[in-house]
C-alpha positions in Angstrom: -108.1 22.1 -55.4 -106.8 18.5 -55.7 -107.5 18.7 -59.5 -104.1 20.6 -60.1 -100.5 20.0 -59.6 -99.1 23.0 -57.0 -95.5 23.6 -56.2 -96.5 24.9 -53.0 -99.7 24.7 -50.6 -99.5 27.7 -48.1 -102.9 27.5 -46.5 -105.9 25.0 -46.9 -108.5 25.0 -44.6 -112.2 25.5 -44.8 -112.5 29.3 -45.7 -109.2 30.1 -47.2 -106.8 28.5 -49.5 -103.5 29.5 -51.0 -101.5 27.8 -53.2 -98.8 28.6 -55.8 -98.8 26.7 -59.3 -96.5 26.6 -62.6 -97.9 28.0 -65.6 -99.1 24.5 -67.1 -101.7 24.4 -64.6 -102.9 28.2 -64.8 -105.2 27.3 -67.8 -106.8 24.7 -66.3 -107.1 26.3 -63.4 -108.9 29.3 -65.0 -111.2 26.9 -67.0 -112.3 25.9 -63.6 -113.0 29.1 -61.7 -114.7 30.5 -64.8 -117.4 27.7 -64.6 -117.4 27.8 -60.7 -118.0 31.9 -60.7 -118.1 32.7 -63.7 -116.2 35.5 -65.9 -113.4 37.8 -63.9 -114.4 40.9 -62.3 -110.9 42.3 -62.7 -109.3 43.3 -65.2 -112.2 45.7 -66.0 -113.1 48.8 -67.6 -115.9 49.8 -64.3 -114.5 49.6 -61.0 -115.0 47.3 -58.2 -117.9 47.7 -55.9 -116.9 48.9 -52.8 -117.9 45.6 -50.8 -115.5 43.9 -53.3 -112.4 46.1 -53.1 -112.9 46.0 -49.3 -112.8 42.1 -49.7 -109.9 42.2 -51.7 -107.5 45.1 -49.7 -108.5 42.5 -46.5 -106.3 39.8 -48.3 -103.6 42.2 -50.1 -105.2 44.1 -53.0 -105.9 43.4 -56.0 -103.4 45.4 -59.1 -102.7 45.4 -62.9 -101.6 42.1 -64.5 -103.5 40.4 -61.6 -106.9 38.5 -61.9 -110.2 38.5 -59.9 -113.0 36.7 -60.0 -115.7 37.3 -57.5 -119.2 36.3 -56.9 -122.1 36.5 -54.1 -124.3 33.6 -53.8 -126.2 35.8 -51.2 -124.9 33.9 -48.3 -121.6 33.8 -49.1 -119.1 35.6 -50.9 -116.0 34.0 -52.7 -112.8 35.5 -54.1 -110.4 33.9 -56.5 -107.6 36.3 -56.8 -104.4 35.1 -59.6 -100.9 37.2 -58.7 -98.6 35.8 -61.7 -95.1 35.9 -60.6 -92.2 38.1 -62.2 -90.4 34.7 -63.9 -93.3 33.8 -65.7 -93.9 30.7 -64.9 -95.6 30.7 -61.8 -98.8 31.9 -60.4 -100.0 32.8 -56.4 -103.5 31.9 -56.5 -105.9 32.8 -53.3 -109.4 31.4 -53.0 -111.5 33.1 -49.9 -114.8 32.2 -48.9 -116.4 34.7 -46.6 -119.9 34.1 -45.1 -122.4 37.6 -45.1 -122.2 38.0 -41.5 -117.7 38.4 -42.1 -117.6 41.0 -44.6 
């Protein structure tokens, strides 16, 4: 996460990261998380598996306007969820890793 420019680091340690950026970065930023796990699982037409919207309520939910992305590389499970902020100009972003034997 040391490729982008954050206005605020609230948590980085092995498993779990939080960080809030300005809009500038949020493309880039999305570029990156596509090609690391591919296309968002949320917004989507089909809902979340169940395993996945567990995940998600564990870290606060997941709601319209935000952005998941979401893939199992069969030991481990990572979530990338975006929260844009009401000004417009900033974004929360969580990245969770979660090992099979923690969901």
């Amino acid at each position: 996460m040391r490729l982008f420019s954050f206005e605020a680091l609230r948590t980085d340690c092995d498993n779990f990261f939080e960080g809030v950026l300005f809009q500038e970065e949020l493309n880039k930023l999305q570029t990156h998380l596509k090609s690391a796990l591919g296309e968002p699982v949320f917004p989507s037409k089909s809902r979340l598996p169940h395993k996945v919207q567990q995940a998600v309520n564990g870290f606060g939910g997941i709601l319209p306007g935000q952005t998941l992305y979401y893939t199992n590389t069969g030991t481990d499970s990572i979530l990338a969820m975006l929260w844009p902020w009401k000004d417009g100009q900033r974004t929360t972003i969580k990245i969770i890793q979660q090992g099979r034997n923690s969901n």
